[in-house]
One Martini backbone bead per residue (centre of mass of N, CA, C, O) as a GRO file, in nm:
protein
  111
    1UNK     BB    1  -0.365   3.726  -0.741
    2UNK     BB    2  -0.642   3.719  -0.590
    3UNK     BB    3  -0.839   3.759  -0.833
    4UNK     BB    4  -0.716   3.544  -1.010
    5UNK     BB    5  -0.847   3.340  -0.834
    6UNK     BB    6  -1.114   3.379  -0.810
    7UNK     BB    7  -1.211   3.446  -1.117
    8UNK     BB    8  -1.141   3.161  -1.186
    9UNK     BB    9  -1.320   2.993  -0.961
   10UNK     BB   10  -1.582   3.090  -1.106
   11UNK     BB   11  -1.539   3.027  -1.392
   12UNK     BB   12  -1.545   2.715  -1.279
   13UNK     BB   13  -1.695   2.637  -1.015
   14UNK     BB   14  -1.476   2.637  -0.729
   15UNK     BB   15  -1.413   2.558  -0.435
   16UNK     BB   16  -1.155   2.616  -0.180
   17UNK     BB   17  -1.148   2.344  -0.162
   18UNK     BB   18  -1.115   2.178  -0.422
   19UNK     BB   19  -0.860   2.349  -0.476
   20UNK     BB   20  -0.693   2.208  -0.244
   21UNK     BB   21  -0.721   1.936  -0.363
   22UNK     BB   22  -0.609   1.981  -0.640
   23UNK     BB   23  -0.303   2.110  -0.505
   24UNK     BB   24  -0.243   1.953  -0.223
   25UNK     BB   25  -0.373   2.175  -0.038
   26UNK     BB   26  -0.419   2.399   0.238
   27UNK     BB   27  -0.714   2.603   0.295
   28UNK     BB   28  -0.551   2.793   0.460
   29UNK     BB   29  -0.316   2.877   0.236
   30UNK     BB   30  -0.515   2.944   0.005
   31UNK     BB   31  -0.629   3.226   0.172
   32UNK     BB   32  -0.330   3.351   0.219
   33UNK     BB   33  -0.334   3.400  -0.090
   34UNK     BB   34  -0.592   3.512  -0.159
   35UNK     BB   35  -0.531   3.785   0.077
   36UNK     BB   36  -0.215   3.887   0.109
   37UNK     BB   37  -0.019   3.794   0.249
   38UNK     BB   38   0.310   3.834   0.374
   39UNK     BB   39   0.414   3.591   0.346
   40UNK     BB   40   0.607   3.370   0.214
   41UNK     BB   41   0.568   3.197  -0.076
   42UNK     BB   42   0.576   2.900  -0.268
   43UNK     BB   43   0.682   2.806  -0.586
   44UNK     BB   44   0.492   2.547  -0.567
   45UNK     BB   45   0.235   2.638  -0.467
   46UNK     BB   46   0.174   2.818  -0.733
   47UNK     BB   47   0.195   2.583  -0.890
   48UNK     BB   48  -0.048   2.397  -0.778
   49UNK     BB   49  -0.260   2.579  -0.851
   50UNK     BB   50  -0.246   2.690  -1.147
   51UNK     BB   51  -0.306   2.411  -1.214
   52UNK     BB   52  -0.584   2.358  -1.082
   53UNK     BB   53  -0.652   2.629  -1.294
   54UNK     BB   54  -0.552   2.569  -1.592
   55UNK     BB   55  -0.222   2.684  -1.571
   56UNK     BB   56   0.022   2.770  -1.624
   57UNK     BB   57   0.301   2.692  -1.385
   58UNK     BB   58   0.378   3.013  -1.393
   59UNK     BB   59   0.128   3.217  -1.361
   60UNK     BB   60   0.182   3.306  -1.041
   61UNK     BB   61   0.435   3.445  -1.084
   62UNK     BB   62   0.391   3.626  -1.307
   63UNK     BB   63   0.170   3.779  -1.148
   64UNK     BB   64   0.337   3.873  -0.907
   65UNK     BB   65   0.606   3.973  -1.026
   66UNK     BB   66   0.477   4.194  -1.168
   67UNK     BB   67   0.383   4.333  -0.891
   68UNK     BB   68   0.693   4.394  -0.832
   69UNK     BB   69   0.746   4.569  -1.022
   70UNK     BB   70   0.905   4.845  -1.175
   71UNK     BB   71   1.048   5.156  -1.288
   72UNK     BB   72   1.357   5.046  -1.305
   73UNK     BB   73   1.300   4.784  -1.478
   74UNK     BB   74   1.520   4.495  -1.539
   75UNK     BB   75   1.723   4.501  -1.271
   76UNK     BB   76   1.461   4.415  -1.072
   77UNK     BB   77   1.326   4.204  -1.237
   78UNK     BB   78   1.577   4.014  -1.209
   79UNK     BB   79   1.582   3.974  -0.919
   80UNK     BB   80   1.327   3.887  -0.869
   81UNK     BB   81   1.340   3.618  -1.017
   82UNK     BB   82   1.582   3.511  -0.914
   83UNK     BB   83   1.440   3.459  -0.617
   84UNK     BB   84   1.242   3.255  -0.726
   85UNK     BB   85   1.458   3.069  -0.817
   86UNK     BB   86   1.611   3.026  -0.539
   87UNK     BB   87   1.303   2.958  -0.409
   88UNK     BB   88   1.296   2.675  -0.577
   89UNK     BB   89   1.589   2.546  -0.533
   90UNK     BB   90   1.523   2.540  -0.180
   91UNK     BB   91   1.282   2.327  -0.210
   92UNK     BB   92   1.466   2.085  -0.366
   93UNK     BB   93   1.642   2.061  -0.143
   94UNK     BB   94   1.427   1.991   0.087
   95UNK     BB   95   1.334   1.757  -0.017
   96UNK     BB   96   1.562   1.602  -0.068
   97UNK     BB   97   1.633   1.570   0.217
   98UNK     BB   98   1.388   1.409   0.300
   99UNK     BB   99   1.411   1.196   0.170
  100UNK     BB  100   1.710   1.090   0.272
  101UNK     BB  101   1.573   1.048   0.529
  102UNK     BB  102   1.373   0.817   0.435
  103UNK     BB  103   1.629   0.627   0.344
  104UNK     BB  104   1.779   0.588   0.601
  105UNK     BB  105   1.563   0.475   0.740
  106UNK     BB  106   1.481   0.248   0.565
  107UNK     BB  107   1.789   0.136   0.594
  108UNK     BB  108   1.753   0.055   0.930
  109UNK     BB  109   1.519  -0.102   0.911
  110UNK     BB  110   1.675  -0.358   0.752
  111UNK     BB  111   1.902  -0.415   0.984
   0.00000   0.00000   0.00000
């Protein structure tokens, strides 16, 4: 994931400012996918990356994905992707309740 990511950087003639400014992301966080961290990656960090390097929305999750399959063949592949899928869901719920809390905010404040 990280040679496609700078491989594309260099081909757009992009610094990683740029890219992070482009992304929404810190460049902190920009190095950490590109030095392959050990740390999980959240499923929309990859999304919005992806779009900054004018990829589709799911381009750098296809390509972590292929990186994780093994020859065990579709059942660790549906795996992989499920786990994908599940911390996309957990990203939605997060933002969600941030929201909530601040329309809960806003709404004491209006009383």
């Amino acid at each position: 994931m990280a040679v496609a990511i700078t491989e594309r950087m260099a081909a757009r003639r992009i610094s990683q400012q740029e890219l992070a400014d482009r992304a929404g992301i810190a460049v902190s966080t920009l190095r950490l996918v590109q030095h392959g961290a050990k740390r999980r990656v959240r499923t929309r960090t990859l999304t919005s990356i992806s779009r900054a390097l004018d990829w589709p929305d799911d381009h750098l999750v296809r390509v972590l994905t292929a990186g994780q399959v093994t020859a065990e063949g579709d059942g660790e592949e549906a795996a992989v992707v499920t786990r994908q899928i599940l911390e996309g869901v957990r990203d939605i719920r997060d933002d969600l309740r941030a929201l909530l809390r601040r329309l809960d905010d806003l709404d004491r404040q209006r009383r």
